[in-house]
C-alpha positions as CSV (number, residue, x, y, z in Angstrom):
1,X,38.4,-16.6,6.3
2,X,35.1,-16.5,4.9
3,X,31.6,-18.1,4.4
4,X,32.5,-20.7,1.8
5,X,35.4,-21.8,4.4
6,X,32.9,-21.4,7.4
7,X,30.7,-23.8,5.8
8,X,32.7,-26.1,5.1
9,X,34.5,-25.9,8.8
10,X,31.0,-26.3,10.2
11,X,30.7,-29.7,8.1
12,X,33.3,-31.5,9.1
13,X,32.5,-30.2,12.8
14,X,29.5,-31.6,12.9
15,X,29.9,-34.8,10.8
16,X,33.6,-35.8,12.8
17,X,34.2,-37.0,9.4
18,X,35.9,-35.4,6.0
19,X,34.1,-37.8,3.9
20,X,30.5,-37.2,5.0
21,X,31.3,-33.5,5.4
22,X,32.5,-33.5,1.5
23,X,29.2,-35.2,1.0
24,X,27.2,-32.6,2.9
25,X,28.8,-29.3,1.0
26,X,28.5,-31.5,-2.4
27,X,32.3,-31.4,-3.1
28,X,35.4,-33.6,-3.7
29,X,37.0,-34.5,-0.3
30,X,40.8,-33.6,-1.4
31,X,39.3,-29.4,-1.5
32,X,37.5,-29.5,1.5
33,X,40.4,-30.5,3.2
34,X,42.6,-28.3,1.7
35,X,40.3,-25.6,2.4
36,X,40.6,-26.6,6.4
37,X,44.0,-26.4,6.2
38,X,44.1,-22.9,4.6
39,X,41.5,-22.0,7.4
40,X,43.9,-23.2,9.9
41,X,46.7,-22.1,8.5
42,X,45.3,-18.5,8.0
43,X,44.2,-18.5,11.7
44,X,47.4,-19.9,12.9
45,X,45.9,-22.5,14.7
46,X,45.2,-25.8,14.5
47,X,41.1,-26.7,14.5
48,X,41.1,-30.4,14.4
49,X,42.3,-33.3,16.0
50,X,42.5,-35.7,13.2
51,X,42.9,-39.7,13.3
52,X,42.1,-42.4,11.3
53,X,38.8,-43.1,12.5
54,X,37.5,-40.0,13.2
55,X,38.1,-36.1,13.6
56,X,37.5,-33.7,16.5
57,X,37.5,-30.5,17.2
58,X,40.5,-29.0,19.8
59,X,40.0,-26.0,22.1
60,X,40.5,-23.6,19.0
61,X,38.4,-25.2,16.8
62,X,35.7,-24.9,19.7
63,X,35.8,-21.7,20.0
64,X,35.4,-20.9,16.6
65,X,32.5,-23.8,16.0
66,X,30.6,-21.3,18.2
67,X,31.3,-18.1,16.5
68,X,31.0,-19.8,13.2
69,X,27.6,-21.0,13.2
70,X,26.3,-17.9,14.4
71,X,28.0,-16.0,11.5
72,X,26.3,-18.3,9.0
73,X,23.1,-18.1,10.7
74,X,23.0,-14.0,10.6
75,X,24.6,-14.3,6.8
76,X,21.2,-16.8,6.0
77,X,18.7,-14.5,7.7
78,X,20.3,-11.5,5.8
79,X,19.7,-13.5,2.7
80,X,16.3,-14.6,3.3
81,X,15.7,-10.9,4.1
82,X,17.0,-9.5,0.8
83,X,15.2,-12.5,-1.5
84,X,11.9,-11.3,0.6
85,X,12.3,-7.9,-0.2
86,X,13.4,-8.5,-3.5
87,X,10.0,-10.4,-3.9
88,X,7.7,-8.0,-1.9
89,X,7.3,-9.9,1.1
90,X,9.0,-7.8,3.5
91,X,9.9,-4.1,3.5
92,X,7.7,-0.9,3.9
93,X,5.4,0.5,2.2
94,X,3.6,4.2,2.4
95,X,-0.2,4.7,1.0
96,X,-2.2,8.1,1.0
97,X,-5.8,8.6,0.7
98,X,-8.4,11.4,0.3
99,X,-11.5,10.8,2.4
100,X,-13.6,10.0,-0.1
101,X,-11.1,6.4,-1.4
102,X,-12.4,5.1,1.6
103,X,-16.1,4.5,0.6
104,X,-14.3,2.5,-2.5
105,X,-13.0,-0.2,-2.9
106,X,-10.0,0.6,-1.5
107,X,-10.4,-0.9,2.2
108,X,-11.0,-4.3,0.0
109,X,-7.5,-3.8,-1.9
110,X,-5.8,-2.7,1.5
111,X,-7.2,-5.6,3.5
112,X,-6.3,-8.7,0.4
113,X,-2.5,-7.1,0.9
114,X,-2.5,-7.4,4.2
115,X,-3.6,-10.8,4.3
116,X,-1.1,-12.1,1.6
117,X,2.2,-9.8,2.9
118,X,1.8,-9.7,6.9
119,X,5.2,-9.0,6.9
120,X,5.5,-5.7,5.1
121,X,5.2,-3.2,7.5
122,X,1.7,-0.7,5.8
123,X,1.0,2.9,6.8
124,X,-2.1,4.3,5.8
125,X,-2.3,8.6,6.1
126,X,-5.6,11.0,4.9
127,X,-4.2,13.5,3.3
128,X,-5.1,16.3,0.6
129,X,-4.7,15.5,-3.0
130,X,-1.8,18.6,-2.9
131,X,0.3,17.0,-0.3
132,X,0.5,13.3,-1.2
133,X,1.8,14.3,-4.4
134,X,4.4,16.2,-2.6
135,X,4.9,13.2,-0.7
136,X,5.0,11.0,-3.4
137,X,7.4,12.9,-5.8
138,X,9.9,13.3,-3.0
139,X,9.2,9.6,-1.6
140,X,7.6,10.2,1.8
141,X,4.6,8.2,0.4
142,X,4.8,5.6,-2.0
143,X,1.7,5.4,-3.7
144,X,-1.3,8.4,-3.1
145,X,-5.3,7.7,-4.0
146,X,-6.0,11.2,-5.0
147,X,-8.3,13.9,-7.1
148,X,-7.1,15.0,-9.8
149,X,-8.5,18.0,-11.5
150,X,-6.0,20.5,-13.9
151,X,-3.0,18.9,-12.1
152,X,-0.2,16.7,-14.4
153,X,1.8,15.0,-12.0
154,X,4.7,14.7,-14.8
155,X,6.6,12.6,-12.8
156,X,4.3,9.7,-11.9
157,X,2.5,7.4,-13.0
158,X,-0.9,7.5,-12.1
159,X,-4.4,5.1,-13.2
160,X,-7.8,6.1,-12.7
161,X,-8.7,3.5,-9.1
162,X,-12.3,4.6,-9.3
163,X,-14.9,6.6,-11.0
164,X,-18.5,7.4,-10.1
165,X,-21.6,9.7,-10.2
166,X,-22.6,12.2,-7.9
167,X,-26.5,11.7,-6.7
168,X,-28.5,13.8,-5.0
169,X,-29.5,12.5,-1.6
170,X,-32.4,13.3,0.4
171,X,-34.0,12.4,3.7
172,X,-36.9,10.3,3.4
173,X,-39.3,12.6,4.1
174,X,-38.4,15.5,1.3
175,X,-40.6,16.0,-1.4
176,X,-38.6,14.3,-3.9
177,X,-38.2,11.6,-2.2
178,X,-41.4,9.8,-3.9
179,X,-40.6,10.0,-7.4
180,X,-37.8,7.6,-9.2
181,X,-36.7,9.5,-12.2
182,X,-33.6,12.2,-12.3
183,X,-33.7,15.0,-10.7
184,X,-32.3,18.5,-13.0
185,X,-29.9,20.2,-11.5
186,X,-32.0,23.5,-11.7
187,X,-34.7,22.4,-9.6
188,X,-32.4,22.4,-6.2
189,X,-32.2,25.9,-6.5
190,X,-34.6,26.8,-3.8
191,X,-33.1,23.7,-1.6
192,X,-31.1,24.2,1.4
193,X,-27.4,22.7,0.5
194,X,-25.1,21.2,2.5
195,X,-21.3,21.0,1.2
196,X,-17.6,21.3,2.5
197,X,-15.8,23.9,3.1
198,X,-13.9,25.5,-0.1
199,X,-11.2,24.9,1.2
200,X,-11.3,21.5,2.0
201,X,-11.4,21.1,-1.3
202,X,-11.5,24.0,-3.6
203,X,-11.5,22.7,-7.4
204,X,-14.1,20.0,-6.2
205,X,-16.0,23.4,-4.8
206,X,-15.8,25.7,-7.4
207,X,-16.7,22.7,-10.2
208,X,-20.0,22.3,-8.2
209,X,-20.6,25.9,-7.9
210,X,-20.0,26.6,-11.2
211,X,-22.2,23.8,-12.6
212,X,-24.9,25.3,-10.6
213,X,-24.6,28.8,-12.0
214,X,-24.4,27.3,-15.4
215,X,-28.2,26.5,-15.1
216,X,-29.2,29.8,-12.9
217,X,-28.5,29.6,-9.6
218,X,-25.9,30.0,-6.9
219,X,-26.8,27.1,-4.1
220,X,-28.4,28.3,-0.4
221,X,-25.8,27.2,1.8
222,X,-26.9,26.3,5.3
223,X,-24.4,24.6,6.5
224,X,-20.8,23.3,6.1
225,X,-19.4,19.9,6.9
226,X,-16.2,18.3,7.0
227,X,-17.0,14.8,6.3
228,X,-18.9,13.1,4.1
229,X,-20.4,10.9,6.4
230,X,-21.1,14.0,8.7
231,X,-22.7,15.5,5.5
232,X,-24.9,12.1,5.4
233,X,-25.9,12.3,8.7
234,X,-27.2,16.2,8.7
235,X,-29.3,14.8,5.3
236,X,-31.3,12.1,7.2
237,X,-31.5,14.3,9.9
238,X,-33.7,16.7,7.6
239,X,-31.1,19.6,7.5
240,X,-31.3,20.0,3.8
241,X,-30.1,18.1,0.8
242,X,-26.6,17.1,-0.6
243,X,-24.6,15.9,-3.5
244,X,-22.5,13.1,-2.4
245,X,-20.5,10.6,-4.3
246,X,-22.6,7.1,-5.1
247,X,-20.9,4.7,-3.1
248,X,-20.7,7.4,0.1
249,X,-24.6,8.0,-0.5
250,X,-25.8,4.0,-0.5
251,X,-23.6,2.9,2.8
252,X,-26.8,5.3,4.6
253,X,-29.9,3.2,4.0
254,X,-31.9,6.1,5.5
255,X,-31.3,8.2,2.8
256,X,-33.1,8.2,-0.9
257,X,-30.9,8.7,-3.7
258,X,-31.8,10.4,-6.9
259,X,-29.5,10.7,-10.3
260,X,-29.0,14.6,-11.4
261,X,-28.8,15.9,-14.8
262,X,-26.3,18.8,-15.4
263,X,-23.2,19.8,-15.5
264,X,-21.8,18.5,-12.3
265,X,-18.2,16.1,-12.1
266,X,-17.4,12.9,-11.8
267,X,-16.1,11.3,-8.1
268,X,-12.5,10.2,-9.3
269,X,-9.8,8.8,-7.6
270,X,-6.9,8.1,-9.5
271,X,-3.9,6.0,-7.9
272,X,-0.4,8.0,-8.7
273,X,2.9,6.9,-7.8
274,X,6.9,7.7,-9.0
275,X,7.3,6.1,-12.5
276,X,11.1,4.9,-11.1
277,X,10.1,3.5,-8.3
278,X,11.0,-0.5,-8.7
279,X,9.7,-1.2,-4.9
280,X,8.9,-4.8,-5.3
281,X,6.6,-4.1,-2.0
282,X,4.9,-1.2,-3.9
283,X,3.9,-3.1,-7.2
284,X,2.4,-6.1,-5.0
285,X,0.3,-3.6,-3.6
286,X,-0.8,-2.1,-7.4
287,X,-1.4,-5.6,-8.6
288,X,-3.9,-6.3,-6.1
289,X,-5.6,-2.8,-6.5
290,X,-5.2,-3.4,-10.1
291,X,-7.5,-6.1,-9.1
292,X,-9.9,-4.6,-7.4
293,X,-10.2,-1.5,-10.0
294,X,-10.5,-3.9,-12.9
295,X,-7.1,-2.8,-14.7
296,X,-6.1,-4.3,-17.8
297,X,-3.4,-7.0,-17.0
């Protein structure tokens, strides 16, 4: 017994006639009946109650009408599953982010996936740049929105998702404030700063610092936060000044923004996932970031 046979049996059941059923499975009438027989042969039972005018189903055949149709409906939805996996439709799929991806245009990407495959079932997880590429190379995450500074993730891919300035930002009321030109790094040396932790993020840390004492000073510290937005909110508060990435800095209208000349970084966040990984669900998701980064097609 199996589905082709099922089929078939679940044709002439429901048409009460070999020549409409033949009709229905788009074959010759001489095999489908010879493929009821072997059913019913192969089961030992007889299924049908056959006359010249029509055909019926017996007690067996009953029974078995039942069963039948619920196989073929399970073997469809397993089908339909598989093609919606297949296409991305369906499935799972695993995204890391720094803090920082947040204020990009990543909640745009996130959201137009969502909205186009509201049946693949999305986790979204802040972690460190270190640990989602753990995750990723051993396939707890499928695709990470990380900084990258000396690391070479050899085994995955990865494309730069966003790339910005740092600016200086100031509460309204500083000093610097009035004027619209750039702002050299060297003249916030006597300015109180307010940064993360090192190690929140100690590359990030030691590039900054290091920039600084590549035009004379070591930064005043007053105090440390752990969020950006935190760090945006002690700025407008008056609590000292800050570097903060460009788009972070313009979602607080209260604060004035100011380029800086030096040596400082760039705000990066590259997108990095396994280089074998065929996930249909997954390269959905890149296409539409793809979209919203401006990637090459």
């Amino acid at each position: 017994m199996d589905v082709r046979q099922l089929t078939y049996f679940v044709a002439v059941a429901e048409e009460g006639h070999f020549g409409r059923a033949a009709d229905r499975v788009h074959i010759a009438q001489p095999p489908l009946s010879q493929q009821i027989r072997k059913l019913e042969d192969e089961l030992g039972v007889r299924l049908f109650d056959r006359t010249s005018r029509k055909v019926s189903l017996t007690r067996a055949g009953e029974a078995l009408y039942e069963r039948a149709t619920d196989i073929l409906a399970r073997v469809a939805a397993a089908e339909e599953h598989l093609k919606a996996m297949a296409s991305g439709r369906r499935g799972t799929l695993g995204v890391g982010f720094v803090g920082p991806a947040m204020d990009s245009r990543l909640p745009d990407a996130v959201r137009a996936y969502r909205e186009s495959n509201p049946d693949v079932e999305l986790t979204l997880r802040q972690l460190s740049t270190i640990s989602q590429l753990e995750e990723v190379q051993d396939g707890r995450l499928d695709v990470g929105f990380v900084r990258l500074f000396d690391e070479k993730p050899l085994a995955l891919e990865r494309r730069l998702f966003l790339q910005e300035e740092y600016v200086l930002a100031l509460p309204r009321s500083h000093r610097l404030a009035a004027d619209s030109g750039p702002i050299h790094l060297a003249d916030l040396a006597d300015e109180p700063w307010i940064i993360f932790p090192r190690e929140s993020g100690p590359k990030l840390y030691d590039s900054i610092m290091d920039a600084c004492r590549k035009v004379g000073f070591s930064p005043r510290i007053v105090q440390e936060t752990l969020g950006k937005m935190t760090t945006a909110a002690l700025v407008a508060a008056g609590m000292g000044i800050s570097l903060l990435p460009h788009g972070t800095a313009q979602m607080r209208p209260e604060l004035v923004t100011r380029s800086v000349e030096g040596p400082l970084p760039l705000m990066e966040i590259w997108a990095v996932w396994r280089k074998t990984d065929d996930a249909a669900a997954l390269h959905a998701f890149l296409d539409v970031v793809g979209k919203e980064a401006g990637w090459a097609e």
